[in-house]
TIKEDO-520804 format. One record per atom (N, C-alpha, C): x, y negated, z. Coordinates in steps of 0.1 Angstrom, whole numbers, plus 5000, padded with zeros to 4 digits. Atoms other than C-alpha are relative to their C-alpha. Example, Ala and Ser with C-alpha at 12.3 -4.5 7.8 and 13.67 -1.06 7.14 Angstrom:
BEGIN
500950125000
512350455078
500949885000
499150115000
513750115071
499249895008
end
This chain:
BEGIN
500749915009
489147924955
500350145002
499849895003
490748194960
499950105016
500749934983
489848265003
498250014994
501949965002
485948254990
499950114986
500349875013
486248484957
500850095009
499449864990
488348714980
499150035012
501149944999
485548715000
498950034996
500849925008
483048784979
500450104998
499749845010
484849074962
499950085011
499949904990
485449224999
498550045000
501349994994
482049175009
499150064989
501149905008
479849314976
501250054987
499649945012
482549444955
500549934986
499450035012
484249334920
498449994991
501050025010
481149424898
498849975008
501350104995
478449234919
500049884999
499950134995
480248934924
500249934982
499950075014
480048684889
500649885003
499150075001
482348384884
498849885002
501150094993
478848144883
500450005017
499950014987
478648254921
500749935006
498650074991
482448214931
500249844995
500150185000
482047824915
499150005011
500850064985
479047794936
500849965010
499249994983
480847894967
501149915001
498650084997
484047684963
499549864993
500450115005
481847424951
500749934986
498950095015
484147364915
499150054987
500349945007
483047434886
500150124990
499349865004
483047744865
501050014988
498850035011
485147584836
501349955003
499050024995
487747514859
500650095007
499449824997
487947874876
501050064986
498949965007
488947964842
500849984994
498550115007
491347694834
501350015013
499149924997
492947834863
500250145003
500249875001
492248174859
500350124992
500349925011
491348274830
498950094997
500949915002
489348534837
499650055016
500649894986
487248754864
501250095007
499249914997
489549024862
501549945007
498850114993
492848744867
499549995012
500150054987
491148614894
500150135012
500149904991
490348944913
501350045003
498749984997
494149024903
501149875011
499750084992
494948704920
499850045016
501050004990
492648784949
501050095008
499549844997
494349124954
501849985003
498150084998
498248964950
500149985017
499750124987
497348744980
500150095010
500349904989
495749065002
501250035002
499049894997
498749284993
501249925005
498750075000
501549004999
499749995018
500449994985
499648945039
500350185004
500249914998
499749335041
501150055000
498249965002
503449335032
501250005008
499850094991
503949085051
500650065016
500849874988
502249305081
501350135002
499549825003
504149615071
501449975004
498550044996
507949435073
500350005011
499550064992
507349315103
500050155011
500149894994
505949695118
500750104999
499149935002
508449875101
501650015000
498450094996
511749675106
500349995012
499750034987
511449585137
501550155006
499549894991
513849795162
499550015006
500449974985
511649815193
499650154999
500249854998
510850165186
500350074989
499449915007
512250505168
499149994987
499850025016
512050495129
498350114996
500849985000
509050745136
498749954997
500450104995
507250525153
499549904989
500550175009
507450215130
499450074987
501149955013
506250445102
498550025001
501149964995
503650575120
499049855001
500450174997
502750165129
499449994985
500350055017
502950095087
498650104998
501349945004
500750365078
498449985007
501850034992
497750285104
499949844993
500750144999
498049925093
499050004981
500749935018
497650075053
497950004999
500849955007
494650245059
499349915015
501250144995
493149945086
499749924988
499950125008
493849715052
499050084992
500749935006
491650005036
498450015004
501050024993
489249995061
498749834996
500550135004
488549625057
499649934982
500050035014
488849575016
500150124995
500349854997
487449905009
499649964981
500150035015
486149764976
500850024992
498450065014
489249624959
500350075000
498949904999
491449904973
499250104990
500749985009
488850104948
500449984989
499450035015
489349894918
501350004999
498349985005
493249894921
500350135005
499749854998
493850254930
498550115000
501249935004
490850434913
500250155001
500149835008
490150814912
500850034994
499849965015
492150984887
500549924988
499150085010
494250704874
500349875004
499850105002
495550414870
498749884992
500650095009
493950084860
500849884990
499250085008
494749854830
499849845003
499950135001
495549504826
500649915013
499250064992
496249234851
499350055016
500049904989
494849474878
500650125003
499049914993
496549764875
501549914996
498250105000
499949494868
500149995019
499850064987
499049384903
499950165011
500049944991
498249714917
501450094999
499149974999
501249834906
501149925010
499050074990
503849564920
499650015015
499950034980
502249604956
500550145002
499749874998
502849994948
501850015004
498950005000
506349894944
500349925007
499750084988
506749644971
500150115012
500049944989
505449904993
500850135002
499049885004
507850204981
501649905005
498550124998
510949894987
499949995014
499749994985
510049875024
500550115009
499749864991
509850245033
501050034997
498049955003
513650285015
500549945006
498950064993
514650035032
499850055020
500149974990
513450185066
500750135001
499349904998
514750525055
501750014997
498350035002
518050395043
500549945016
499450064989
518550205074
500250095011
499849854986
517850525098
501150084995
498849945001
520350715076
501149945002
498850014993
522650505079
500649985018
500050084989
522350405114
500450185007
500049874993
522650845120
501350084992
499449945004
525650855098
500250084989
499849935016
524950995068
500249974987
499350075010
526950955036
499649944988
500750145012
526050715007
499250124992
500649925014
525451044984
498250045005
501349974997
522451145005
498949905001
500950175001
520950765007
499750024991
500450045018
520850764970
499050075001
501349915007
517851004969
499049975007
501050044990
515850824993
499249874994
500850095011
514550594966
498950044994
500949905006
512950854949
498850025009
500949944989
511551004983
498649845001
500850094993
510250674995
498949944986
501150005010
508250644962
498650064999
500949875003
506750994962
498849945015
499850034985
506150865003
498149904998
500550075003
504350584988
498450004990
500949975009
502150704959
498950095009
501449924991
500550994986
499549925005
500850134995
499650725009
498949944995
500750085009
498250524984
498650134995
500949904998
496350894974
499050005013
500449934989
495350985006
499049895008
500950144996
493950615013
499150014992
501350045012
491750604980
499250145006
501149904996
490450944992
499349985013
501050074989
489350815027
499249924995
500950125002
488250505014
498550034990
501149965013
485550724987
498750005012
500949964993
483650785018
500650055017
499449964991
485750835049
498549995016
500449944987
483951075078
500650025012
499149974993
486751045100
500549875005
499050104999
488650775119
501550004992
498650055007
491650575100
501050075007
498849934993
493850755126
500350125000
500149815003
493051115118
500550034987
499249975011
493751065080
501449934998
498650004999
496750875087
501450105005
499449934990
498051115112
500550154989
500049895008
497451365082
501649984992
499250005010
499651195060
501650035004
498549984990
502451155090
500550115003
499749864996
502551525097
500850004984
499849985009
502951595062
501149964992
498650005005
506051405052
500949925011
498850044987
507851305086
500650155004
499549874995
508451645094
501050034990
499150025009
510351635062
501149925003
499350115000
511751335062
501349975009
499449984989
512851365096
500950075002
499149955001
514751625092
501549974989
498950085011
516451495060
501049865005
499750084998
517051195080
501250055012
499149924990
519151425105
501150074993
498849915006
521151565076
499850104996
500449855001
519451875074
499350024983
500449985013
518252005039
499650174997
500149855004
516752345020
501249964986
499250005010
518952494991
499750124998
500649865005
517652754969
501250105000
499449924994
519353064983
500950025010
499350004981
520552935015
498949975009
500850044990
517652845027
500149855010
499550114993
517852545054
501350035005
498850035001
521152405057
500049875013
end
């Protein structure tokens, strides 16, 4: 039930696709979609669980790895983001709208993948700090960072995805300039400090 309502929703969207249909398609009936469902909205939050958990999945395995510098594997995560944007262009829509948040058991869901995906990038930048040396006190703020890291992304993808005139690689590339150059240097130990300037 939930490979054929996930495709539907990719393919015409959340408000085209009706719960009649998705029985059709899985051949069950539609008093049984919502005896395990409940609802449209459930299901799509279902639908959307499954995407982001494959995507997560994806992201662990491109950003953990060792075979290449901590760059690198970011640079990897983010192209695979806004491929998963490319492809489910819909959904990624109704769970990261314009100008807000959504309620209920869609934005529940679009939050925990927000927060899955803020948990991997700390753990990619905790791992480089430590792997370069640097002391627990400066780790602790890399929680925060890899949040902030996370929510642009998540921006910067819903703004491609409104209409994107550009290859996935150019607005990714945008977002990588924009906080690895940061990052990067933070991950080296280096830092600003109001009235010392870089440190």
């Amino acid at each position: 039930m939930l490979l054929a309502a996930a495709d539907l929703f990719s393919e015409r969207g959340y408000a085209a696709v009706s719960m009649d249909e998705i029985a059709r398609t899985c051949g069950v009936s539609k008093p049984l979609l919502y005896t395990y469902f409940g609802s449209k909205e459930a299901l799509f939050a279902a639908c959307a669980e499954e995407a982001g958990a494959e995507l997560r999945a994806r992201l662990r395995v491109l950003i953990q790895g060792a075979d290449a510098p901590p760059a690198e594997r970011l640079w990897r995560g983010l192209l695979a983001v806004f491929e998963f944007v490319e492809h489910h262009r819909s959904s990624w829509r109704l769970l990261y709208p314009p100008g807000g948040r959504p309620s209920g058991e869609i934005g529940a869901g679009a939050a925990r993948a927000r927060d899955a995906m803020a948990e991997q990038v700390e753990t990619l930048m905790a791992d480089t700090a430590r792997g370069r040396g640097l002391p627990e006190e400066m780790i602790e703020h890399l929680g925060p960072l890899a949040r902030v890291f996370t929510d642009l992304t998540i921006a910067a993808a819903s703004e491609w995805a409104e209409g994107p005139q550009e290859p996935r690689e150019i607005a990714a590339l945008r977002v990588m300039n924009l906080t690895w150059m940061g990052f990067g240097d933070m991950l080296e130990g280096k830092g600003w400090v109001p009235g010392q300037g870089e440190v």
